[in-house]
mmCIF file of the C-alpha atoms, coordinates in Angstrom:
data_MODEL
# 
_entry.id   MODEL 
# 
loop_
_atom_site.group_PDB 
_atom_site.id 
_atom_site.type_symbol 
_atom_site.label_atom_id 
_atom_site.label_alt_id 
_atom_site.label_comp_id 
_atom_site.label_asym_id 
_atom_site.label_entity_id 
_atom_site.label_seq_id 
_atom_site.pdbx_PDB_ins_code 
_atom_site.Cartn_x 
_atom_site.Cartn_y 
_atom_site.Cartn_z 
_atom_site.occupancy 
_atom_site.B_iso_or_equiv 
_atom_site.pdbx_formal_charge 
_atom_site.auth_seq_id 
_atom_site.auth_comp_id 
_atom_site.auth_asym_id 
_atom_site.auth_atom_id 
_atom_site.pdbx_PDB_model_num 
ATOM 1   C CA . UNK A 1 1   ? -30.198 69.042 216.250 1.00 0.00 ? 1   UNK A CA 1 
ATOM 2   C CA . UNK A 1 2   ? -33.648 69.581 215.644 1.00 0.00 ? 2   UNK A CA 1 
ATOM 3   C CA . UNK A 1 3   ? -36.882 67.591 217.635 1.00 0.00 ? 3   UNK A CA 1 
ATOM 4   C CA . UNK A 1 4   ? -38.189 66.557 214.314 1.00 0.00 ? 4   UNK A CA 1 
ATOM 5   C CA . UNK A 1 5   ? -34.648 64.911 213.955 1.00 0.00 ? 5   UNK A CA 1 
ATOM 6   C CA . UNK A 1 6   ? -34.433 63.134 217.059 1.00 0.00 ? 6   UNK A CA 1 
ATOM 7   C CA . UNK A 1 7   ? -37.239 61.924 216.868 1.00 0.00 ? 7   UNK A CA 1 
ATOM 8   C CA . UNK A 1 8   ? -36.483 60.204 213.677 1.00 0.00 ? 8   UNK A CA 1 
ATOM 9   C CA . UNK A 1 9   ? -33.314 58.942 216.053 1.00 0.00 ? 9   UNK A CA 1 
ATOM 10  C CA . UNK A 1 10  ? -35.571 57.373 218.509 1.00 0.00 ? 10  UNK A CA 1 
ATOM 11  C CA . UNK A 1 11  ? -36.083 53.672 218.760 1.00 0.00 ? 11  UNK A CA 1 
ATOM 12  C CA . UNK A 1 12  ? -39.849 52.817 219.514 1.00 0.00 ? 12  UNK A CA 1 
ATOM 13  C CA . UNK A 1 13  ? -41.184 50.067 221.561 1.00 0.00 ? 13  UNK A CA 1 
ATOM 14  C CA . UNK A 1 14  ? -42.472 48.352 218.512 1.00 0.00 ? 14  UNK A CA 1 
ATOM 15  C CA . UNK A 1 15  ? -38.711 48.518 217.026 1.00 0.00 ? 15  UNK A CA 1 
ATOM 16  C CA . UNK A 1 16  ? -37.272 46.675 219.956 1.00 0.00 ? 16  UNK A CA 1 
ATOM 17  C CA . UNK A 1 17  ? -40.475 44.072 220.449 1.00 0.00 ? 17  UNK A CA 1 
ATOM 18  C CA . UNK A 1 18  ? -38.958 43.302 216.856 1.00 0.00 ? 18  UNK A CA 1 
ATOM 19  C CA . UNK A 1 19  ? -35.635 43.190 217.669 1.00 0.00 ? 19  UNK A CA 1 
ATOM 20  C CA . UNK A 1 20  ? -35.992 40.922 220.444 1.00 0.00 ? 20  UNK A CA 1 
ATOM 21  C CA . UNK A 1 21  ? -37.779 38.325 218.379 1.00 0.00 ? 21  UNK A CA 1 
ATOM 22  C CA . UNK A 1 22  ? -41.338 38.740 219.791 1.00 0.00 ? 22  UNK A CA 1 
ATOM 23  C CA . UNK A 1 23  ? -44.198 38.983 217.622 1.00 0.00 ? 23  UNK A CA 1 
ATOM 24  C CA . UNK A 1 24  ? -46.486 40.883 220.312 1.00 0.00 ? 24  UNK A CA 1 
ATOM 25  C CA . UNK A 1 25  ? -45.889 42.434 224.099 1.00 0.00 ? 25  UNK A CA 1 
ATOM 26  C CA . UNK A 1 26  ? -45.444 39.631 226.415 1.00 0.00 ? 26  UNK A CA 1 
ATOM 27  C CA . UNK A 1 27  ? -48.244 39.035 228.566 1.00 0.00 ? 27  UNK A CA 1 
ATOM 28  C CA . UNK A 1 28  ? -46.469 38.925 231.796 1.00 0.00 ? 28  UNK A CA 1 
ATOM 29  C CA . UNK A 1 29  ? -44.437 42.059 231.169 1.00 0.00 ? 29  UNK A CA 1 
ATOM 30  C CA . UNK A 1 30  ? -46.095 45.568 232.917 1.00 0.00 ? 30  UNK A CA 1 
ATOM 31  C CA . UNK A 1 31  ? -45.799 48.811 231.552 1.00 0.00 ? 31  UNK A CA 1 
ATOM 32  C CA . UNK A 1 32  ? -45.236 51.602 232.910 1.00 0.00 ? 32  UNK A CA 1 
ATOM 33  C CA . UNK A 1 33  ? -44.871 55.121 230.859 1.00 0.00 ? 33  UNK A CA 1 
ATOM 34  C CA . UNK A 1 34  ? -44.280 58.657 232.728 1.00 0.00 ? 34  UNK A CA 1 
ATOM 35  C CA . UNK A 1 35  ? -43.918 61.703 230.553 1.00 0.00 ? 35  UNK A CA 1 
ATOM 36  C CA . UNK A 1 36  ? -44.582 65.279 231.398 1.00 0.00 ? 36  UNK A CA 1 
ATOM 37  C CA . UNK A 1 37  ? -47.442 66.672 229.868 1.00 0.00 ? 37  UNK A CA 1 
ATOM 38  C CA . UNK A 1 38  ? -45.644 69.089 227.159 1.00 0.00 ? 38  UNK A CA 1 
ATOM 39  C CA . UNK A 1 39  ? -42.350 66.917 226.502 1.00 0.00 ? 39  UNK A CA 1 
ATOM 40  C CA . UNK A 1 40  ? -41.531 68.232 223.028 1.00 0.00 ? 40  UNK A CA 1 
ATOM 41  C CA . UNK A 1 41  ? -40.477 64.662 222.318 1.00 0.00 ? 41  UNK A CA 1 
ATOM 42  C CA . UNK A 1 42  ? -43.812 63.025 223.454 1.00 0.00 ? 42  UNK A CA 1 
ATOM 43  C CA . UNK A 1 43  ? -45.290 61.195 220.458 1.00 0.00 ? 43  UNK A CA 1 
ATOM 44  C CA . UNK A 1 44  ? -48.890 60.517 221.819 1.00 0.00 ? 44  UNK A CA 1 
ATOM 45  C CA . UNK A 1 45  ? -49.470 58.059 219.101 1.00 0.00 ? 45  UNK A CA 1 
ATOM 46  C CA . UNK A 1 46  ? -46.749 56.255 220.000 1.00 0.00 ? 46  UNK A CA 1 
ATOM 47  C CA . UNK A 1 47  ? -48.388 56.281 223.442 1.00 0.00 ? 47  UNK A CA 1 
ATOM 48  C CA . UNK A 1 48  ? -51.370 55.640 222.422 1.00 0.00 ? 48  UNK A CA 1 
ATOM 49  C CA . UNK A 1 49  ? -50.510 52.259 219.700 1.00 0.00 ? 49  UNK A CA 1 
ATOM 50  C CA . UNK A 1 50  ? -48.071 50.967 223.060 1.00 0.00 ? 50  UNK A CA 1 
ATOM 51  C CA . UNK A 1 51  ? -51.127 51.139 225.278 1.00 0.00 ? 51  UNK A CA 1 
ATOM 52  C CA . UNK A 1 52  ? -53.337 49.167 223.089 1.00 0.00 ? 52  UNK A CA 1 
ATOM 53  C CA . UNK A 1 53  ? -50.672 46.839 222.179 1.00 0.00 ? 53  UNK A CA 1 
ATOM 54  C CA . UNK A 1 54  ? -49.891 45.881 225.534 1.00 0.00 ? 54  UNK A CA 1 
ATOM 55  C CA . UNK A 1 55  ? -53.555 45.606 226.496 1.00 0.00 ? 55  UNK A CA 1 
ATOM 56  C CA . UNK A 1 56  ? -54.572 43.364 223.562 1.00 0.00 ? 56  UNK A CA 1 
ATOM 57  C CA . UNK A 1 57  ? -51.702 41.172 224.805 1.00 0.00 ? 57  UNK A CA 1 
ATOM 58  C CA . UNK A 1 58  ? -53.250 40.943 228.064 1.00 0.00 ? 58  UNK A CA 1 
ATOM 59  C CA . UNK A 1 59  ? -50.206 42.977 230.102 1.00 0.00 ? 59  UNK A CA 1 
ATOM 60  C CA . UNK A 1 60  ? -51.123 46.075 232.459 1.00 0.00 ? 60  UNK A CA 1 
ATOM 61  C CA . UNK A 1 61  ? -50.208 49.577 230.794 1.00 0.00 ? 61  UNK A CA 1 
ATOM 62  C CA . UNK A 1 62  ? -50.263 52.442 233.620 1.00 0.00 ? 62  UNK A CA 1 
ATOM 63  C CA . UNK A 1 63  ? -49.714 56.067 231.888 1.00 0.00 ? 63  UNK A CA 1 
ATOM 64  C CA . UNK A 1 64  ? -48.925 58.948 234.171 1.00 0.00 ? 64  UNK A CA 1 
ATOM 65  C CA . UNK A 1 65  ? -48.129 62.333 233.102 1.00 0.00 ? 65  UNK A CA 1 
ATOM 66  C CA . UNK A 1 66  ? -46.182 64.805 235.267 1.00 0.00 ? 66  UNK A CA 1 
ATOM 67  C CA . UNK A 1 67  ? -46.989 69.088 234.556 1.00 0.00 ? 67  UNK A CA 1 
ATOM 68  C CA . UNK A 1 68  ? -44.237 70.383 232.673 1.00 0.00 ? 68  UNK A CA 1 
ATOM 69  C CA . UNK A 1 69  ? -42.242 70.277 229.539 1.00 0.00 ? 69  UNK A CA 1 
ATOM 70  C CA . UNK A 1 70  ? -38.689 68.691 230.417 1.00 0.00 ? 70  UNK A CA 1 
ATOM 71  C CA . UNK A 1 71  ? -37.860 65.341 228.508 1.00 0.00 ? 71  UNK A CA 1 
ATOM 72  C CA . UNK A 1 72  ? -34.906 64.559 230.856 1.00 0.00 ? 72  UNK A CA 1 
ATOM 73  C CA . UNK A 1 73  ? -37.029 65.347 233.786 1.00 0.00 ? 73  UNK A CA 1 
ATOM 74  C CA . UNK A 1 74  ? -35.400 63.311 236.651 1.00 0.00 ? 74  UNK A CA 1 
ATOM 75  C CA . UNK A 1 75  ? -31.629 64.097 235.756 1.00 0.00 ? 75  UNK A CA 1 
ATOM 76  C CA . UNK A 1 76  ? -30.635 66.636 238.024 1.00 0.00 ? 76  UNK A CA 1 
ATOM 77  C CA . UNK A 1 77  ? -27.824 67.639 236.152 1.00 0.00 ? 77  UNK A CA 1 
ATOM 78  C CA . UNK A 1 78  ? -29.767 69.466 234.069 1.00 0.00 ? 78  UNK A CA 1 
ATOM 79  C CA . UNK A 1 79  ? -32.008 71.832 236.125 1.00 0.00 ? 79  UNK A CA 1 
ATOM 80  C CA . UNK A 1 80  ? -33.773 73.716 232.979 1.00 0.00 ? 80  UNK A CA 1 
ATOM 81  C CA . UNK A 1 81  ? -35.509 69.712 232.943 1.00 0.00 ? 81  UNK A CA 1 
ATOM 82  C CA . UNK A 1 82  ? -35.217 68.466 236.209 1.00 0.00 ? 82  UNK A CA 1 
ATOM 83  C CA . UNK A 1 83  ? -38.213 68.228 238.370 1.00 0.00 ? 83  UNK A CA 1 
ATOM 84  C CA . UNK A 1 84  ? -37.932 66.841 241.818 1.00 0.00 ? 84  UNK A CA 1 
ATOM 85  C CA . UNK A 1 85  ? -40.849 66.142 242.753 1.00 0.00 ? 85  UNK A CA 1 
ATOM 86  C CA . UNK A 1 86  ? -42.300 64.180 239.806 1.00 0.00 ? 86  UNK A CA 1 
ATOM 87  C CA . UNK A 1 87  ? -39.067 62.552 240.373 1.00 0.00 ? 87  UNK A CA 1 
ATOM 88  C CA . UNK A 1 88  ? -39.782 61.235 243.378 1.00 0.00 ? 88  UNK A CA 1 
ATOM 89  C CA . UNK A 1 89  ? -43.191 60.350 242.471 1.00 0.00 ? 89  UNK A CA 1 
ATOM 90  C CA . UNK A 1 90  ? -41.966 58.290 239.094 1.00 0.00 ? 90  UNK A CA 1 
ATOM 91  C CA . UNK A 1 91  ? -39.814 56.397 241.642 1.00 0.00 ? 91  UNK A CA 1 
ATOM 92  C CA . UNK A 1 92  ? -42.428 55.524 244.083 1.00 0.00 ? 92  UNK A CA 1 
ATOM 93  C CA . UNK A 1 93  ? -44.569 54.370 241.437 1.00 0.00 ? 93  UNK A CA 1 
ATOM 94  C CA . UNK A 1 94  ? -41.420 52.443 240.100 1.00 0.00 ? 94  UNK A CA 1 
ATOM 95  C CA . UNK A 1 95  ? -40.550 50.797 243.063 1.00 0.00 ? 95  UNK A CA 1 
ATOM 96  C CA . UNK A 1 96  ? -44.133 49.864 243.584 1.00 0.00 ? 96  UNK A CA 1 
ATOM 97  C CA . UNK A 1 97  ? -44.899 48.056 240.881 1.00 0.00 ? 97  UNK A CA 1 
ATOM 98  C CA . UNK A 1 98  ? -41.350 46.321 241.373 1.00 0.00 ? 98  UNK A CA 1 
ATOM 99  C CA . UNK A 1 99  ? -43.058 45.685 244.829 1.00 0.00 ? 99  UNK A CA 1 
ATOM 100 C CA . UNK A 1 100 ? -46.365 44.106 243.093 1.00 0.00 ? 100 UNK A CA 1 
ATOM 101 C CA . UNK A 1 101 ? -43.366 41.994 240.975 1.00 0.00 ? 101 UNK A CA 1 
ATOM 102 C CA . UNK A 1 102 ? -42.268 40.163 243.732 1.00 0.00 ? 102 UNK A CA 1 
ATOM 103 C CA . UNK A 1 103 ? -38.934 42.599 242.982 1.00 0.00 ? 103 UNK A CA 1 
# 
C-alpha cells in the first residue's frame, strides 16, 4: 500500500473529537504527541491545526520529536522502526504527565 494511501486510511484527531460528540478539545484533557522527525506518515499540519486546537481550548499540547524516520518506533518487533531509546524517553514523558494527572 502506498503512504499517500494510508494516509487517506488514517483517522485524525478532529475525526474522533467528532465522533465522540464534542464540538472542541476538552479543556481538561493534555496532549501529548511524539513523532520522529522524518516519519513518512507525519502530517505536520495535522500537528500543527491539533496544537492550536487544543490551545484555544485552554488544554496543554507538549510536541516532542525523536531523530529518525520509523512510524512504529517503539514496537520492537520490528527493528527496521524500533528505537529504544526514544522509547524509553516517550515512556518517561508518558508516565510523567500520568504522574502530573494524579494517575
Amino acid at each position: 500500500m502506498l503512504a499517500s494511501q494510508t494516509r487517506q486510511n488514517v483517522l485524525t484527531y478532529r475525526y474522533v473529537v467528532y465522533m465522540l460528540g464534542l464540538a472542541a478539545w476538552p479543556a481538561t484533557v493534555p496532549v501529548q504527541v511524539h513523532v520522529m522527525r522524518d516519519d513518512p506518515f507525519r502530517e505536520q499540519a495535522e500537528i500543527d491545526g491539533m496544537a492550536a486546537d487544543v490551545r484555544a481550548a485552554g488544554a496543554p499540547f507538549e510536541l516532542f520529536e525523536y531523530d529518525g524516520a520509523g512510524h512504529l518506533f517503539t514496537d520492537p518487533s520490528l527493528p527496521a522502526e524500533y528505537d529504544q531509546t526514544a522509547t524509553e524517553t516517550l515512556w518517561s514523558r508518558v508516565l510523567a504527565l500520568l504522574a502530573r494527572l494524579g494517575g
